[in-house]
C-alpha positions in Angstrom: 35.2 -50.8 17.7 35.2 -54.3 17.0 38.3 -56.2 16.2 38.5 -58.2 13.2 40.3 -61.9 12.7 42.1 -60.5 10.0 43.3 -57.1 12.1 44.9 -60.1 14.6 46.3 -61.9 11.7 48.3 -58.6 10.4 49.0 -57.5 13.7 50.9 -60.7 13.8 53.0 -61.2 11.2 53.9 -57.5 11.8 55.1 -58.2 15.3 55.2 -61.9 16.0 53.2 -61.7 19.0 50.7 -64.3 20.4 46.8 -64.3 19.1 45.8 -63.0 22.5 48.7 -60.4 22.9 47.7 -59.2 20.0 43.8 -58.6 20.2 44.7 -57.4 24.0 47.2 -54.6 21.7 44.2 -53.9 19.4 41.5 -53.0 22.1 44.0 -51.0 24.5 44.7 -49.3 21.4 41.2 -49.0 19.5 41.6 -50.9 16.4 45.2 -48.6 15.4 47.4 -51.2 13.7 50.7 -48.7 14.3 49.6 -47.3 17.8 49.2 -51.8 18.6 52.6 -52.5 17.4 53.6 -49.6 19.7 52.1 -50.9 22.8 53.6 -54.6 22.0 57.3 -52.9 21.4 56.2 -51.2 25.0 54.9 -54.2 26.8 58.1 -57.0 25.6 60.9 -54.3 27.2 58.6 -54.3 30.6 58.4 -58.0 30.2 62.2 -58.4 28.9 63.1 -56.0 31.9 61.4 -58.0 35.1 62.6 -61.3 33.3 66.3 -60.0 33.0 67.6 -60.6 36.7 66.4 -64.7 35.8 69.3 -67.2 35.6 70.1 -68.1 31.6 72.3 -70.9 31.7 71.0 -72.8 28.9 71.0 -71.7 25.2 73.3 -72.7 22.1 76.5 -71.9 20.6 76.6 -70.7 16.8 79.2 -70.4 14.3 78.9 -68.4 11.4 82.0 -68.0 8.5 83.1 -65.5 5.8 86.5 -66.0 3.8 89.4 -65.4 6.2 87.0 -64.8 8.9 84.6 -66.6 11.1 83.0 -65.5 14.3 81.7 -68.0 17.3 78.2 -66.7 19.5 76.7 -67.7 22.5 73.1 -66.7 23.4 71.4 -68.0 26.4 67.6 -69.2 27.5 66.7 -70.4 30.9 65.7 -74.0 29.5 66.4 -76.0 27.2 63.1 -76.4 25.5 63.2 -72.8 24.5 67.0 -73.1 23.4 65.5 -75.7 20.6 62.9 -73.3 19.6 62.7 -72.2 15.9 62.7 -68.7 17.0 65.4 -68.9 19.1 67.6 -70.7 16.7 66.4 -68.1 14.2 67.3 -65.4 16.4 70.7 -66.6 17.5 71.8 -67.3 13.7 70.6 -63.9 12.6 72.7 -62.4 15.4 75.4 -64.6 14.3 75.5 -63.4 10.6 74.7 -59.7 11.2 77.9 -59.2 14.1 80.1 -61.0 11.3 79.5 -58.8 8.1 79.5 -55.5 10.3 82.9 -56.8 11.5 81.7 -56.3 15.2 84.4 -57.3 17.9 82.2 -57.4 21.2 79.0 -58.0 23.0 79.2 -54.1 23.6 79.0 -53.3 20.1 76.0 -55.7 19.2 72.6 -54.3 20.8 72.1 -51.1 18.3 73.6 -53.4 15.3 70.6 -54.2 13.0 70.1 -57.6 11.4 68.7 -58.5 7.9 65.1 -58.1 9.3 65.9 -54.4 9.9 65.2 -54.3 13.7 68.1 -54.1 15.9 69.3 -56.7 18.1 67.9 -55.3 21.2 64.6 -54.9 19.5 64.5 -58.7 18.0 65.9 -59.8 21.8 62.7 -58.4 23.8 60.3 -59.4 21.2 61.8 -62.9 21.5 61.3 -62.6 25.4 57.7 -61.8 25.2 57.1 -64.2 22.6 58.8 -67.7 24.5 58.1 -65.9 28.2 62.3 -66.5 29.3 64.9 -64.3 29.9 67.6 -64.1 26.9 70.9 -63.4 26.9 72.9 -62.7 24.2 76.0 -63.2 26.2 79.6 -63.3 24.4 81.1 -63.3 20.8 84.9 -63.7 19.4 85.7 -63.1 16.0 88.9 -65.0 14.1 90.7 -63.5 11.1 93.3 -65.7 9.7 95.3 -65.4 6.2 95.6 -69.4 6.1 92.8 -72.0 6.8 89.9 -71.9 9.1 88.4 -74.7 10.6 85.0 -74.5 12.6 83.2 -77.3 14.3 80.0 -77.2 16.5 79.2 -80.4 18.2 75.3 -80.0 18.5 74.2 -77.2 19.6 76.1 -76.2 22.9 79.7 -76.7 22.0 81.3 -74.9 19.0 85.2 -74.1 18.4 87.4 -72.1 15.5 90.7 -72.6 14.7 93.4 -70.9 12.4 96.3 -72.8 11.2 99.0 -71.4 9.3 99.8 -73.8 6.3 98.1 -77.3 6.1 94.3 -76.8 4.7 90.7 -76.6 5.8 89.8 -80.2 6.2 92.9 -80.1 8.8 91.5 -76.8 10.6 88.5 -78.7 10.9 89.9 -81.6 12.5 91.6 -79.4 14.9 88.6 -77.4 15.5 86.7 -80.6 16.3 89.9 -81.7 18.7 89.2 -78.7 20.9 85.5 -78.8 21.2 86.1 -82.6 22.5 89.0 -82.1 24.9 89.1 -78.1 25.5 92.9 -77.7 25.8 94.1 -74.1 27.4 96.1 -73.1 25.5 98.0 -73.8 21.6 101.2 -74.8 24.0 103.3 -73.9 26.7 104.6 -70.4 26.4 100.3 -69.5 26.6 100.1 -71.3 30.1 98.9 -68.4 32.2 102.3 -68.4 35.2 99.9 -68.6 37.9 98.1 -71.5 36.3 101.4 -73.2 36.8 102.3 -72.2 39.7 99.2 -73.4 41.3 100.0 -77.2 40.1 103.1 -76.7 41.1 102.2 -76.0 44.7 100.1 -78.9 44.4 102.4 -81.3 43.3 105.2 -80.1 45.4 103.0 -81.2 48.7 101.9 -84.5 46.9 105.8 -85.3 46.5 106.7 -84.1 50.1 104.5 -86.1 51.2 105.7 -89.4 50.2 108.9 -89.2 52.0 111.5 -89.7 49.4 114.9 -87.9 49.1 114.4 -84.1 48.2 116.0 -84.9 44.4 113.8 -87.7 43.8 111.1 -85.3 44.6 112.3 -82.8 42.5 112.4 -85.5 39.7 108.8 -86.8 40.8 107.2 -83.1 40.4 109.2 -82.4 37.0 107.8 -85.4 35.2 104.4 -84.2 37.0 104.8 -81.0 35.3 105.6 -82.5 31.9 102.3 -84.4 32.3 100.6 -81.8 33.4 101.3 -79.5 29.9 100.4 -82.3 27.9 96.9 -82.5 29.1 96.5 -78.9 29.0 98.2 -77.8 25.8 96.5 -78.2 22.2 99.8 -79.4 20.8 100.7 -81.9 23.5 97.1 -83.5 24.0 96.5 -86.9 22.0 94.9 -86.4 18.5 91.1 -87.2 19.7 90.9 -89.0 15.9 93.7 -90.7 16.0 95.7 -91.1 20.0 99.1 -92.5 19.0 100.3 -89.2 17.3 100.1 -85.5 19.6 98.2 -82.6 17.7 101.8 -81.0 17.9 102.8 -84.5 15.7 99.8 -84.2 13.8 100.4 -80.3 12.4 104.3 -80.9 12.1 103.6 -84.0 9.5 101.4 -81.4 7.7 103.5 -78.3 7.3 101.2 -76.5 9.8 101.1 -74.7 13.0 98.1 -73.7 15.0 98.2 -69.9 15.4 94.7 -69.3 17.5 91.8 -70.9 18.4 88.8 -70.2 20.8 85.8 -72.8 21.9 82.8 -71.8 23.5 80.3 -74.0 25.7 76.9 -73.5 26.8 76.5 -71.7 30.2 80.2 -72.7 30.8 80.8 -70.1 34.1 77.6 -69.2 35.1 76.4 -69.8 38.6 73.0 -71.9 37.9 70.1 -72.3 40.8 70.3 -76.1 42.0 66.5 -76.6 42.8 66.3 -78.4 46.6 62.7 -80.3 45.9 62.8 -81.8 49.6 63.2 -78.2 51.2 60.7 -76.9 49.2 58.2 -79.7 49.9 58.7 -79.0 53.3 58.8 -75.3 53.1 55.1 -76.0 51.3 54.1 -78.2 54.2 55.2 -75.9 57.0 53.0 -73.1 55.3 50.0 -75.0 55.6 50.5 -75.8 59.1 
């Protein structure tokens, strides 16, 4: 049977799908609107699968908020053209909104979850392949319940943090928020430095101070005011408020009433091993072949 312009054109806001996707769909199937959005569904997950073993180190970070609750995403693309799709943005915030309401704690609990749209996140994920032709990952989530303020702050797209305070108010949170997306501190202070964290500068430090020869208590002095250093960079209360450098974060919350009880900050592709293209070995790799 023929296909129609306006069979396409249904086929496509049903599914998304390109013009030509879709006519292909419409003549494997013969015309059968249902069977075509079958054979699309079919064809993204074989598509979605060879594409999954692709690097996705690019992407964006969302932030979506409730109440006492707020809950940080990151989903992944290979590039960043596609990160600044439409669809993609569309797609990440929808994620976003659907893991908060349903109270959903992990990346585990997310693929059957279905979003406003109806389909389920897995289903919306390998459309979203087929459609912009990368691999996507939707890679972590945290959520944040907190009784006293929130604060979020995303700097663009590919940096977002949350913070809860107890006492103090929202415009503080925010502040704070927007302190650990610029300077990524560790920890809220020093009881959360992880012991082999420490132990590792101290190592460090300890052979830097040998090193210089003195007498063993000066060293001990030299890799104790090292340390003390070393916690203030690290540690949200010690580090230099980014708005305002002359008073600590710890200074800042004291002169409010407030105390920083948890926060978490997410960066784009922050730990994944990304392919460094080598352009000369590949020239020559080219040029060898043709020899």
């Amino acid at each position: 049977m023929s296909i129609s312009a306006s069979m396409v054109k249904e086929l496509r806001e049903r599914t998304g799908a390109g013009m030509m996707e879709c006519k292909k769909a419409l003549v494997e199937t013969g015309g059968d609107i249902d069977a075509a959005v079958e054979f699309l569904r079919k064809s993204g997950q074989a598509k979605a699968d060879k594409k999954a073993g692709r690097v996705a180190a690019d992407g964006r970070v969302v932030v979506a908020r409730d109440g006492d609750r707020a809950l940080i995403l990151e989903v992944n693309s290979e590039t960043d053209f596609v990160a600044k799709d439409e669809n993609f943005a569309g797609f990440a915030a929808a994620v976003a909104e659907a893991a908060l309401a349903a109270g959903v704690a992990d990346i585990a609990g997310l693929a059957d979850l279905a979003l406003a749209s109806g389909e389920t996140v897995e289903a919306a994920r390998t459309a979203l392949v087929t459609k912009v032709g990368e691999n996507i990952s939707v890679r972590r989530l945290e959520q944040v319940a907190s009784e006293g303020p929130i604060g979020h702050y995303t700097h663009g797209t590919k940096i977002g943090a949350i913070v809860a305070l107890e006492g103090g108010d929202e415009e503080l949170a925010r502040d704070i928020a927007m302190h650990v997306a610029a300077t990524n501190p560790t920890c809220i202070d020093e009881d959360g430095v992880p012991a082999e964290v420490l132990e590792q500068e101290r190592r460090i430090l300890t052979e830097q101070a040998l090193e210089s020869g003195k007498p063993p208590e000066i060293v001990e002095k030299m890799i104790g005011g090292r340390i003390a250093k070393f916690l203030k960079e690290i540690t949200l209360v010690g580090q230099p408020f980014v708005k305002d450098p002359d008073v600590t974060v710890g200074k800042l919350l004291a002169s409010k009433g407030a105390a920083a009880k948890a926060f978490v900050r997410y960066e784009v592709g922050e730990g994944i091993e990304k392919k460094e293209d080598n352009f000369v070995e590949e020239v020559m790799a080219q040029v060898k072949g043709a020899n």
